[in-house]
C-alpha positions in Angstrom: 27.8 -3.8 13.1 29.1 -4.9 16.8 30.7 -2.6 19.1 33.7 -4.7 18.5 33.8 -3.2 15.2 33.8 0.5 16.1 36.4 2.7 16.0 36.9 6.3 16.2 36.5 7.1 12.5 32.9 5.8 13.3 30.9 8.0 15.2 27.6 7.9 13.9 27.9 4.0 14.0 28.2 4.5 17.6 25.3 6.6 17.6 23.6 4.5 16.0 24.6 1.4 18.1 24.0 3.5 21.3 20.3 4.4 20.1 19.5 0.8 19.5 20.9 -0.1 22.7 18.7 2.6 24.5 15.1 1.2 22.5 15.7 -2.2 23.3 16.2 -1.6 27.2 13.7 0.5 27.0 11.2 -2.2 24.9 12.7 -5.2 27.5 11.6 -3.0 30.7 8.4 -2.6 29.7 8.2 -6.2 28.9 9.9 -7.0 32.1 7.1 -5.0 34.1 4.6 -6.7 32.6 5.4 -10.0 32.8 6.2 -9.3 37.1 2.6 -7.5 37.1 0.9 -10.9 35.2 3.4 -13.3 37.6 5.0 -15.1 34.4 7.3 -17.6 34.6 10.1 -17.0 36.7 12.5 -18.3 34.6 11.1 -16.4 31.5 11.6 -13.1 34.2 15.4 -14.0 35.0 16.5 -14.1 31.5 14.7 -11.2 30.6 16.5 -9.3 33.4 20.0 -11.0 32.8 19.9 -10.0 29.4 19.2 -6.0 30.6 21.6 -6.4 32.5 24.5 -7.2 29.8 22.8 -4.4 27.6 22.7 -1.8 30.4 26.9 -2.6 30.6 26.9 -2.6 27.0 25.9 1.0 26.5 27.9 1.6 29.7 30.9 0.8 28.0 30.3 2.3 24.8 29.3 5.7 26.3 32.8 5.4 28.2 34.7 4.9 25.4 32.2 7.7 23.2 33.8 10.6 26.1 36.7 9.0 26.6 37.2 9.4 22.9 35.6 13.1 22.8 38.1 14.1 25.1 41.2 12.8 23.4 39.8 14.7 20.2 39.3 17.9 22.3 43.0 18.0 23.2 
């Protein structure tokens, strides 16, 4: 399931998306430090950091909208 596909009625899809989210930053970090300790290829690096970079906004977004909609519930 995408986060496209969420909606409120969903809320342990979003856990679920956001836990996924957080184990593969977490697995491309580590291989992101080794391959800058073992000087890889540079190109190999970059993409490897591009693509933490759209995860990191991905889980950004999707814990926004998680509080936004935990507030709207609250009231």
């Amino acid at each position: 399931m995408t986060t496209s596909n969420l909606t409120a009625l969903e809320p342990d899809a979003e856990r679920d998306e956001l836990a996924r989210l957080v184990r593969r930053i977490q697995t491309l970090t580590l291989e992101l430090r080794e391959a800058q300790r073992r000087e890889l290829d540079r190109a190999e690096i970059e993409t490897t950091e591009c693509t933490l970079e759209q995860l990191r906004w991905r889980l950004a977004a999707i814990a926004r909208r998680t509080a936004t909609e935990a507030l709207v519930n609250a009231a």
